[in-house]
C-alpha positions, 0 to 999 in steps of 0.5 A, a space after each residue: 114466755 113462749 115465742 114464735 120465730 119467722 124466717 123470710 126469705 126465697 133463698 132459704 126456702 130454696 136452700 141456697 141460704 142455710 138458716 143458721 139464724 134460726 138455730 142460733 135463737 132458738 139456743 139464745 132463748 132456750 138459755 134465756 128460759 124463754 120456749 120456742 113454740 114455732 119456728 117458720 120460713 115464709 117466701 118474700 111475700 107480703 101476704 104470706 108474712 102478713 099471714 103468719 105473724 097476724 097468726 102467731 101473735 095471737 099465740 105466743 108471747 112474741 114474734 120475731 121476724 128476721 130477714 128481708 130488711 130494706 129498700 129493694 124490690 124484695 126486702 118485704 118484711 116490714 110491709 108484710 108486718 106493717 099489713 098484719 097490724 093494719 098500719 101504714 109504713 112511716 118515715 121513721 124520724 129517729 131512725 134516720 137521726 141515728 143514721 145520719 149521726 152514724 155518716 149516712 147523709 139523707 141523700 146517701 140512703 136508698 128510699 125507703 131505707 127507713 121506712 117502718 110500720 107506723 108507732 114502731 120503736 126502731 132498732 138500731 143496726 150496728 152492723 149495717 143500715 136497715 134498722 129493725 124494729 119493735 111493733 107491739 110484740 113483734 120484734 122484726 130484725 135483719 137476715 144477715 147473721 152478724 146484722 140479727 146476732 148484734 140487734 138481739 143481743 141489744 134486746 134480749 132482755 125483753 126475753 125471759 123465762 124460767 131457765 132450763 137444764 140439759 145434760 146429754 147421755 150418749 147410748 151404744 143402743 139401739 134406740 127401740 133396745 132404750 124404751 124401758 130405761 127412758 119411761 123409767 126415767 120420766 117416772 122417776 124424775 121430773 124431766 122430759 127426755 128426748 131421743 136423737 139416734 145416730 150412730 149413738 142414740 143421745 139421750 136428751 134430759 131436760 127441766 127446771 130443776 138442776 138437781 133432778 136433771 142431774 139425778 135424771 142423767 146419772 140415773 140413766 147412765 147406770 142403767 145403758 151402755 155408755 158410748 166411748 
């Protein structure tokens, strides 16, 4: 299963807001086996997010969208992903329901608070109000951190994939002193490694198999100067 994520917001564009919603789903799908294809920050802009989800559904298996949930002047997420699909936004009825037994009454929501793409299956906010939803593969969640993490642990068993390895080898090299021993290893082994220099240099060994990615590692740190 491959995915594209979709940030929305002009505060993360900005950087007066860390996107730390995308690194913790990409890790959650990565455990989950599940590849992450793209990951994008778009303004709050219909267009733009109509735009880009109507593009990265045609690729990937699934879109999910976080940010930009309810009814103020610049929660847009819904209607953008509402205008990628050629789809009105509706009251939605269960929603509401689910709202009010939590102790909202009707005339405590803002208009609109409700308000998804027509034929959608909402999802219930534990940690909030704005509900999310699913719209064919579009998986549309909140911005808040707390708000995203406990609506996707509710539907992370959409998401799956063949699980992968990783095991991390810490080199006191320089990263082009490394070329040999990394080629070496991809002929070898049947992982891919990945090269992060920093004061160290982290060799990254991933795959499918847990016994070749743990032959792959071992391998490598016979062969470079281990960091302490």
């Amino acid at each position: 299963m491959n995915v594209a994520v979709v940030t929305v917001g002009d505060e993360l564009l900005a950087g007066q807001t860390t996107n730390t919603n995308a690194a913790w789903l990409g890790e959650r799908l990565s455990e989950r086996g599940v590849s992450v294809e793209r990951v994008v920050t778009v303004p709050d802009r219909v267009g733009d997010i109509a735009r880009v989800v109507n593009e990265y559904r045609a690729e990937y298996d699934a879109v999910i969208v976080t940010g930009g949930l309810g009814p103020t002047h610049d929660d847009l997420t819904m209607e953008g992903v509402a205008a990628a699909l050629g789809r009105d936004l509706e009251e939605h009825d269960e929603a509401l329901a689910w709202l009010e037994e939590s102790g909202y009454s009707r005339d405590d929501l803002t208009a609109g608070t409700a308000d998804l793409p027509a034929g959608a299956r909402a999802l219930h906010n534990d940690e909030g109000v704005a509900p999310g939803a699913v719209v064919e593969d579009i998986y549309v969640l909140p911005g808040v951190p707390a708000e995203m993490k406990r609506m996707f642990e509710s539907i992370e068993s959409e998401f799956s994939g063949t699980p992968t390895y990783r095991e991390e080898v810490v080199a006191d090299e320089p990263e082009s002193a490394l070329l040999d021993r990394i080629a070496g290893v991809r002929e070898r082994f049947d992982v891919t490694v990945g090269s992060y220099p920093g004061e160290s240099v982290r060799l990254a060994v991933q795959g499918t198999d847990e016994e070749a990615v743990a032959a792959a590692a071992a391998w490598l740190r016979e062969r470079v100067d281990v960091a302490e």
